[in-house]
N, C-alpha and C positions, 0 to 999 in steps of 0.2 A: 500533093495536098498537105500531106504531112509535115515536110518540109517548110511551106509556107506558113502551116499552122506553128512548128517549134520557129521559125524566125519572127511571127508575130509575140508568142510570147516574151521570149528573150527582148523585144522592144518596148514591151509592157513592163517587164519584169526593171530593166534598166530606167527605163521614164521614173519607174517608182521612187527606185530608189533613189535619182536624181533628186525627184518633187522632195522627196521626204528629207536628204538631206540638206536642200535648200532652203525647208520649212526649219530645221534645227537652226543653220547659220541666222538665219531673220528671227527663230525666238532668242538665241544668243544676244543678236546685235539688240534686240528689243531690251532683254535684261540691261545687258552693259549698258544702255542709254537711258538708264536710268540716271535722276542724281541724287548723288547721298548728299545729304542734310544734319551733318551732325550737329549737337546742341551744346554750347557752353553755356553755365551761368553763373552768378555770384551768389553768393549766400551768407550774410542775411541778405534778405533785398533790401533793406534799408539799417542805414548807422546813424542813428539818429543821438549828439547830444547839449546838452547847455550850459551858462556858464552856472549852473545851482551845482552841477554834478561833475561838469568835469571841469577841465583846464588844460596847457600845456604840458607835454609828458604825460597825457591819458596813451593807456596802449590797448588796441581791439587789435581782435582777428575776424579776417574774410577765408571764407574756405567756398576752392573752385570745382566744380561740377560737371560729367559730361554724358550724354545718352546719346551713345553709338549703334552701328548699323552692325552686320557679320566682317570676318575678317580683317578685326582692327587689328594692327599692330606696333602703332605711333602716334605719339600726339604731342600736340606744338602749342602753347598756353604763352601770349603776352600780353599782363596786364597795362593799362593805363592808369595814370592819377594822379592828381596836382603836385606837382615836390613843392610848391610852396604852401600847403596847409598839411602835409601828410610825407612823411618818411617809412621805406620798407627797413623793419630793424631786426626781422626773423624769419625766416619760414620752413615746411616740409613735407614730406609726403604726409598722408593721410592714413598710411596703414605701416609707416615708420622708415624701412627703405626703398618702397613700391609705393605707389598709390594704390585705392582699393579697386580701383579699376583693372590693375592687372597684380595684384597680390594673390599671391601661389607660382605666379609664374618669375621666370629666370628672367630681369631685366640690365640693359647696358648702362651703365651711370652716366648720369649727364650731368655738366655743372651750372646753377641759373646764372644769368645774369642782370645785374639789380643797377640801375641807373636812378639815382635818386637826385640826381639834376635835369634830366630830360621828364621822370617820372617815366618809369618805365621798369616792367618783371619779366623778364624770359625763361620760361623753364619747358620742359621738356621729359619724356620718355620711351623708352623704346624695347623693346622684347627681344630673344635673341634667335637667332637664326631663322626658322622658316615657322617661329610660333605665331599664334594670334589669337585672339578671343573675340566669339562671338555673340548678337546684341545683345546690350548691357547697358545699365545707369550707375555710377557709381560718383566717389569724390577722388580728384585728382591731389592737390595740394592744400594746405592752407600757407595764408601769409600774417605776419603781424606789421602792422602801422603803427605810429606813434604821432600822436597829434603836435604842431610844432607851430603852428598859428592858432590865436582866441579871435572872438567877435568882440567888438567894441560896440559902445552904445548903441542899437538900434540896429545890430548886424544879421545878417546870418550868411555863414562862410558853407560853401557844397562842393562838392564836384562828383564826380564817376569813380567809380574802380570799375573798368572795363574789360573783362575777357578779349581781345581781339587777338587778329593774324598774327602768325608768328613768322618764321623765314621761311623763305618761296623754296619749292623743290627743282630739280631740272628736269622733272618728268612734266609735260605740258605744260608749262611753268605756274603749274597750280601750289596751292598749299598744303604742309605736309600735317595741321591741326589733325585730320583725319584722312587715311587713306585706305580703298578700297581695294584689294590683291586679284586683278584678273591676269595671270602668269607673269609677263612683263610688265605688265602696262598698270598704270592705276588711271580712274575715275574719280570725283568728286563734285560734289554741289556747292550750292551756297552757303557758307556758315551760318550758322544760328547761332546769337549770344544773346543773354540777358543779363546787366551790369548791375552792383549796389550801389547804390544813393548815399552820400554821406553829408551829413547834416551838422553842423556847430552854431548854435545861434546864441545870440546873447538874452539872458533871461534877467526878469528883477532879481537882486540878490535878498536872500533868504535874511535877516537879520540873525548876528551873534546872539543868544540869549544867554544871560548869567543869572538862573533863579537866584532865590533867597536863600538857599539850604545849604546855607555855607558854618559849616560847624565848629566849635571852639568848646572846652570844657566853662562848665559856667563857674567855675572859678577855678583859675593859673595857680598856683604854687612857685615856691620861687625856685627858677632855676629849671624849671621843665618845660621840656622841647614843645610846643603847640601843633598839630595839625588841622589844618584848614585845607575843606572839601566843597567841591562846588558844582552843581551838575552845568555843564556848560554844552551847548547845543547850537544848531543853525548856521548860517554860513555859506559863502561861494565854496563848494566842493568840502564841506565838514569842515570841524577845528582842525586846525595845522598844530598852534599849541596855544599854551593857558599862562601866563606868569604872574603870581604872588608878589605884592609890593608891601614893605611895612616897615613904617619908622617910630623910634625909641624915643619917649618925650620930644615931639615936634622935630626930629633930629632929621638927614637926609633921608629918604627912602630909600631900601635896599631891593632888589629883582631878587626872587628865587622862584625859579625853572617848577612849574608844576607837571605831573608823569599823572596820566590815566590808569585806573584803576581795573584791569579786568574785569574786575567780579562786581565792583559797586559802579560801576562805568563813570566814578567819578574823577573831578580832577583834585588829586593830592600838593597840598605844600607845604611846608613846614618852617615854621617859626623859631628860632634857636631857644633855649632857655634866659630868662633875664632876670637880674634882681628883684628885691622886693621892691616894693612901691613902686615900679616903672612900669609906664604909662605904654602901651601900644597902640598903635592904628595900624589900620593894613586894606589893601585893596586889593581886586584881581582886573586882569587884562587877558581878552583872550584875540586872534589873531586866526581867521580862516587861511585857505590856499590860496586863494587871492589877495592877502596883505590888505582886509579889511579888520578892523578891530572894534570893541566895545568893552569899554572900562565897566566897573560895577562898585558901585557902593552900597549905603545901608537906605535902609527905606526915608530916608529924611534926607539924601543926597551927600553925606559928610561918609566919611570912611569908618568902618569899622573898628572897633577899639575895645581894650580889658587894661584890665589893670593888676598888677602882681600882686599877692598878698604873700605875705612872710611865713613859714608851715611853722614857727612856735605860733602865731595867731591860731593860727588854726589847731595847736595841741592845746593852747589855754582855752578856747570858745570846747572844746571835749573834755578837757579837765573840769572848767564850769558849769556843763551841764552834767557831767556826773556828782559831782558837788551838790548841785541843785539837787537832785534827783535821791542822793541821803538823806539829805534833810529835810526832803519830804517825808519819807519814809518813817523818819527818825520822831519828825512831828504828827504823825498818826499812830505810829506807835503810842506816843505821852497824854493823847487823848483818849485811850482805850482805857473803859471803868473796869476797874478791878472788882469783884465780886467779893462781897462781905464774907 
């Protein structure tokens, strides 16, 4: 009886352990059969600009994104994006030779590869030997573009910059964006990406403004230099520059290059010294980033003008009123009654 009772347990005891490690291999394979969903995105989610602000040769950065599951230890990043309104002219990790995804740790260098005919970024990183890190959101790279098509009247030019797949692994010939570490083998799901929008539209152009505050001493002297100031404003993407024109008694007009002012945010140019009695006129022209322009004159539409005066004029108009100015003196004096 005994006997029968120690081989019943022994068949219990075995069944057990069977059940139980049958129940481990099925919550295993339940795990494993999960799938990871990693997430890439773009940031900002939108580039939005126009032709008031920018133009050809504008440069933005997109910086890429990604929120992983446990034991990541690669990831695979190809952008997309139109090469004909957008050129890659820069880029880099995000925490300088790492991304901040896996900064702290030991990484293998990868080099991208940038297709700016196909419109296309490939980069990549990888950890080294049996490291990994577990879940996490961080930023992976950024990139810089340069804008290299405008919108024309009544346009607006877009396309994607899109996170997508990068090169297929030889493990289940899945992607190696993200991969999950179960001894040999890896797992993976469906990518998750979210792309920025980038936007170029053509906007009305801001008109050139050349106020009135255009400054001249209110009387020249002869032979000294003039400066003429002008606040100049408005414009496809701001003034580009401002140029000073101004001719000697009706004579050709001459260009001199006006330079912005730091401090008075004005625009400076300067008039050479001329003799007495000659006559100037002068105008300005000023020239957005778009190579539109608006000329400026005086409030009656005729250009600006002074006239030299001679400095003896003006030492005899001070010798004269100090002149005046004794003999006033001189004649109050003679009217004062003497006291008997």
């Amino acid at each position: 009886m005994n006997r029968i009772l120690g081989k019943l347990g022994t068949i219990v005891l075995i069944t057990a352990l069977v059940l139980t490690t049958t129940s481990m291999i099925m919550t295993t394979n339940v795990a494993r059969a999960q799938p990871v969903a990693p997430s890439f995105w773009a940031e900002p989610t939108a580039v939005n600009f126009d032709t008031n602000n920018a133009s050809i040769g504008t440069l933005f950065n997109v910086t890429i994104w990604a929120a992983c599951l446990n034991f990541t230890f690669t990831w695979q990043v190809q952008l997309s994006f139109n090469a004909s309104l957008l050129q890659e002219v820069n880029y880099g990790y995000t925490a300088g030779s790492t991304s901040e995804l896996f900064a702290g740790h030991a990484t293998i260098p990868v080099s991208a590869v940038a297709d700016n005919v196909g419109g296309t970024f490939l980069l990549g990183e990888s950890l080294n030997a049996a490291d990994y890190i577990n879940a996490t959101s961080n930023s992976l790279f950024w990139i810089e573009f340069n804008v290299t098509a405008a919108p024309t009247t009544g346009q607006t030019l877009t396309c994607n910059i899109d996170p997508g797949y990068g090169a297929q692994s030889s493990i289940d010939n899945t992607y190696i964006l993200y991969t999950m570490a179960y001894a040999s083998e890896a797992e993976e799901g469906p990518l998750s990406t979210a792309f920025s929008t980038y936007s170029f539209a053509y906007a009305t152009a801001v008109p050139i403004t050349i106020n009135s505050a255009i400054y001249v001493p209110s009387t020249v002297d002869d032979s000294v230099q003039v400066t003429v100031s002008a606040n100049v404003t408005g414009g496809v993407g701001g003034v580009e520059n401002a140029t000073l024109y101004y001719a000697t008694d009706n004579a050709t007009f001459t260009s001199v290059p006006m330079t912005l002012n730091d401090t008075t945010l004005l625009w400076d140019g300067i008039i050479p010294g001329e003799p007495a009695g000659t006559t100037v006129s002068y105008y300005i022209t000023a020239f957005d980033t778009a190579g539109n322009s608006a000329p400026v004159y005086n409030a009656s539409g005729e250009n600006y003008s002074y006239t030299v005066v001679p400095e003896f004029a003006l030492l005899m108009l001070l010798v004269l009123f100090a002149a005046s100015a004794a003999i006033l003196v001189i004649s109050k004096k003679s009217k004062r009654i003497v006291p008997k």
